[in-house]
Phi, psi and omega in degrees: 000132173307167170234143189297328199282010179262004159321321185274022176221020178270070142277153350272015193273141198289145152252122159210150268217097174262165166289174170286005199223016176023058171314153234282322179315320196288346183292318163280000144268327145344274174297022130276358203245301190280307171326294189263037186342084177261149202287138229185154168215119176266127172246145213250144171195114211313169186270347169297330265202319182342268179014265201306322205267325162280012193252304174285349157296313178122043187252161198246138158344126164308125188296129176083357184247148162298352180258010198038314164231089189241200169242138031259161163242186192216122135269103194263132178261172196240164203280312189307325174107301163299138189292152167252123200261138194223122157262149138106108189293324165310308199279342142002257196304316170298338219266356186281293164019250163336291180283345175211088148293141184215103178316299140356296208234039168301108189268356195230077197291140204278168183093342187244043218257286201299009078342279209268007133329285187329318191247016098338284168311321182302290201265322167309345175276339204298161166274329207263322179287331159305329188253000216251336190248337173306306187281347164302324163348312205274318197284339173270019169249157167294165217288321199269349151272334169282306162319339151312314204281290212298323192306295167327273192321307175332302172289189109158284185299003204011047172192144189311112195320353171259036161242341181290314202279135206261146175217192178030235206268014166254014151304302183287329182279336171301317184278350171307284286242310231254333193270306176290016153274316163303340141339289197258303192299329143321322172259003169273319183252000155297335163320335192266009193277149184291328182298350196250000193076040176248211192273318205095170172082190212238016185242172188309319187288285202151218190247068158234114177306125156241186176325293201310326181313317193271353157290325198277300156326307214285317168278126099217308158314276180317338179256005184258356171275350205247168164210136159261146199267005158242001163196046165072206175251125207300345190278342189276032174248314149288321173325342187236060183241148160098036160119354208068032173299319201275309195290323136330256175006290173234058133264332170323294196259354172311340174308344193235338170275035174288161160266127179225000000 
């Protein structure tokens, strides 16, 4: 596995810097990185490991997270020779925005940056879904990220994760809970359907990629890694539910999920 502190010498190419288990934020810069297909090098860095090695950058906690230090970053490098270093995939994602605008391929379209705020905070806050896929985490990681991974989450849940995950009927009620969110976020992009006056297509905008796509995909990824021995995995529970829009969906966007 690579170490993130050879970031300042990946020129010319953007580096940017995920975990080994591709956690679902890092999928989305991957995918807005790969949409606008801009030239990239990804380095892998255990999630145990986050810390010290942004610590060895000379980086400060990330302002607002309880983790203080997580992934993804961005190293854009600059003429100067230092890189301009971007945490946190939404400052992510504007600052690609910004810095290589293409009207084409714009994931924060104008007008729209407070809706797909709106539907971020919405699905990272939900509980139920957050309990039904977190405590699967510690088994797809190597040992010394899974023990981080369980430790971290644990405080973060204040109680151990294999308390967190709901089983027998408040399992089924956590995927009701999880299923009327998809729903309801259904009955929103049926809007985009022609008959309803919209554009038409299968991305959150109708048929335009934006951020929110990649919010939606990233959890969709992360559930498609993890499984429980009392009710599988999670994305094939979801994938074909409301008609098979999330599974639309994300044949939409495989095209943005290469790894480089």
């Amino acid at each position: 596995m690579e170490s993130a502190v050879s970031v300042t010498s990946l020129l010319p190419t953007i580096c940017a810097v995920g975990t080994g288990t591709d956690e679902r934020t890092s999928s989305l810069s991957r995918l807005v990185l790969n949409y606008k297909r801009l030239p990239y090098k990804t380095v892998w860095v255990s999630i145990h490991e986050v810390a010290s090695t942004l610590r060895g950058l000379g980086l400060e906690p990330l302002q607002g997270s309880r983790l203080g230090y997580t992934l993804p970053i961005i190293a854009d490098p600059t003429p100067s020779g230092s890189p301009v270093i971007v945490r946190d995939s939404w400052a992510i994602a504007q600052y690609l925005d910004k810095t290589y605008p293409d009207e084409e391929r714009l994931v924060f379209p104008s007008g729209s940056h407070a809706l797909q705020a709106l539907l971020l905070n919405h699905l990272s806050n939900h509980s139920a879904l957050r309990s039904l896929v977190v405590p699967l985490i510690p088994a797809i990681l190597d040992e010394g990220a899974s023990e981080y991974y369980y430790e971290s989450r644990s405080c973060l849940f204040g109680k151990p994760l294999e308390q967190v995950r709901p089983t027998g009927e408040k399992l089924e009620a956590a995927w009701k809970d999880v299923k009327a969110l998809l729903d309801l976020l259904d009955s929103f992009l049926e809007k985009n359907d022609v008959q309803s006056g919209g554009v038409g297509g299968d991305f959150v905008m109708g048929d335009r990629f934006s951020f929110a796509d990649t919010v939606l995909v990233g959890f969709f990824i992360l559930m498609s890694k993890v499984k429980s021995d009392e009710d599988g995995i999670p994305w094939e529970r979801v994938r074909g539910m409301n008609n098979g829009r999330w599974e639309r969906m994300w044949k939409k966007c495989e095209e943005f999920m290469e790894i480089k």
